[in-house]
C-alpha positions as CSV (number, residue, x, y, z in Angstrom):
1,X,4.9,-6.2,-2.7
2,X,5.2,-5.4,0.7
3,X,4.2,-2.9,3.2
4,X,5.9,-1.4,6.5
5,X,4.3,1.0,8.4
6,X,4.1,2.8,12.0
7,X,1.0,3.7,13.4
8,X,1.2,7.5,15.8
9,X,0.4,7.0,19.2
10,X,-0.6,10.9,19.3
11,X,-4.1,11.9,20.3
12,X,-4.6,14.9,17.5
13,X,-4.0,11.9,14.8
14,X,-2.6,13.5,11.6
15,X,-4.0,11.6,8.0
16,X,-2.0,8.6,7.0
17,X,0.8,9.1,4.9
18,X,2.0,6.7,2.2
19,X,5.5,6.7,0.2
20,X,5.8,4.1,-2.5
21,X,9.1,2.7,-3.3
22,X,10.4,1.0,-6.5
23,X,13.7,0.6,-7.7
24,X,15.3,0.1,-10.6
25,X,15.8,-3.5,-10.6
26,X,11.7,-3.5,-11.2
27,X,12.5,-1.6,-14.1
28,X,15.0,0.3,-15.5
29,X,12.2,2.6,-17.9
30,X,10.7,5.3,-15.4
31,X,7.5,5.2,-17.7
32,X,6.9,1.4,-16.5
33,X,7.9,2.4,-12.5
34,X,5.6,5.4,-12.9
35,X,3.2,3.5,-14.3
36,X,3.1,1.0,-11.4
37,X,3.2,4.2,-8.8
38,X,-0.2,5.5,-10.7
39,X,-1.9,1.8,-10.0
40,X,-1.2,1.8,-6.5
41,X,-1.8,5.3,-5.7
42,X,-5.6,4.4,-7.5
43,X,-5.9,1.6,-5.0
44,X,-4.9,3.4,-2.2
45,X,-7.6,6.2,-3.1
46,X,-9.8,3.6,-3.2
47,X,-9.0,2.6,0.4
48,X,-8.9,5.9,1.9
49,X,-12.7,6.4,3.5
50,X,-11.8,2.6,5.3
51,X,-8.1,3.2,6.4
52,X,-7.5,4.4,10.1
53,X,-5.5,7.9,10.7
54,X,-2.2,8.3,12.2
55,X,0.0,5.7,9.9
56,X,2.7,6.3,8.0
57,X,3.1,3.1,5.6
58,X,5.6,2.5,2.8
59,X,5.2,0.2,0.0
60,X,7.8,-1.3,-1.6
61,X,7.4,-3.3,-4.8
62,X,9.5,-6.2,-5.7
63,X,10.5,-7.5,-8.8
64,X,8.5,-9.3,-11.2
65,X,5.4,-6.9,-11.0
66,X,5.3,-4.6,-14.4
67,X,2.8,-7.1,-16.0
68,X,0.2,-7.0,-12.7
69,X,-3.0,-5.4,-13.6
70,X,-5.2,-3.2,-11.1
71,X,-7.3,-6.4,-10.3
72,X,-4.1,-7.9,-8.7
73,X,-2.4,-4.7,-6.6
74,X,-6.1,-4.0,-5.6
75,X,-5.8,-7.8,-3.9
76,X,-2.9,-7.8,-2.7
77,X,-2.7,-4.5,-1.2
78,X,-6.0,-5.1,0.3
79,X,-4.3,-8.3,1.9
80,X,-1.5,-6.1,3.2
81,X,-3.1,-3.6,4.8
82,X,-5.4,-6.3,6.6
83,X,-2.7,-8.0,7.4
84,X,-1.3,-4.9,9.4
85,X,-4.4,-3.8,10.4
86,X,-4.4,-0.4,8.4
87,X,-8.2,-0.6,6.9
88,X,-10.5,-0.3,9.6
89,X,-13.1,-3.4,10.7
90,X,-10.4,-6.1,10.3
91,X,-8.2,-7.9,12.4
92,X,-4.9,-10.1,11.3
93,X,-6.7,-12.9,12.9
94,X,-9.5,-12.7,10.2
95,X,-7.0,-13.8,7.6
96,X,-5.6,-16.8,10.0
């Protein structure tokens, strides 16, 4: 999985917006890709009271993940957004 993202440098800071992307090469079954799209969007509304305003962040899942369960796309997203310093009260350097 992986995670881009650009944080607004306006003052009024709109909410964060997220856009989940997974192709076909994941799966060619839409049941199994929106399947996957349901997980992340449950651990992103878990998230949402600690993640800052004003990002726009796409996730992008790579192949071999239509067997992950919520336990591991809660982790690793977690470690993602962390890592680019979405979820308020952490720093990349925490991880280092």
């Amino acid at each position: 999985m992986r995670v881009f993202w650009q944080d607004d440098q306006q003052e009024g800071k709109p909410p964060t917006q997220f856009g989940i992307s997974i192709s076909q090469k994941v799966s060619k079954k839409a049941v199994v890709r929106n399947r996957l799209k349901r997980q992340i969007k449950a651990v992103i509304r878990l998230f949402l009271p600690r993640i800052k305003p004003g990002c726009q962040v796409v996730i992008v899942v790579k192949r071999n993940t239509t067997e992950c369960k919520y336990e591991h796309f809660l982790r690793e997203l977690e470690e993602l957004l962390i890592k680019a310093e979405i979820i308020y009260g952490y720093k990349r350097e925490h991880l280092l």
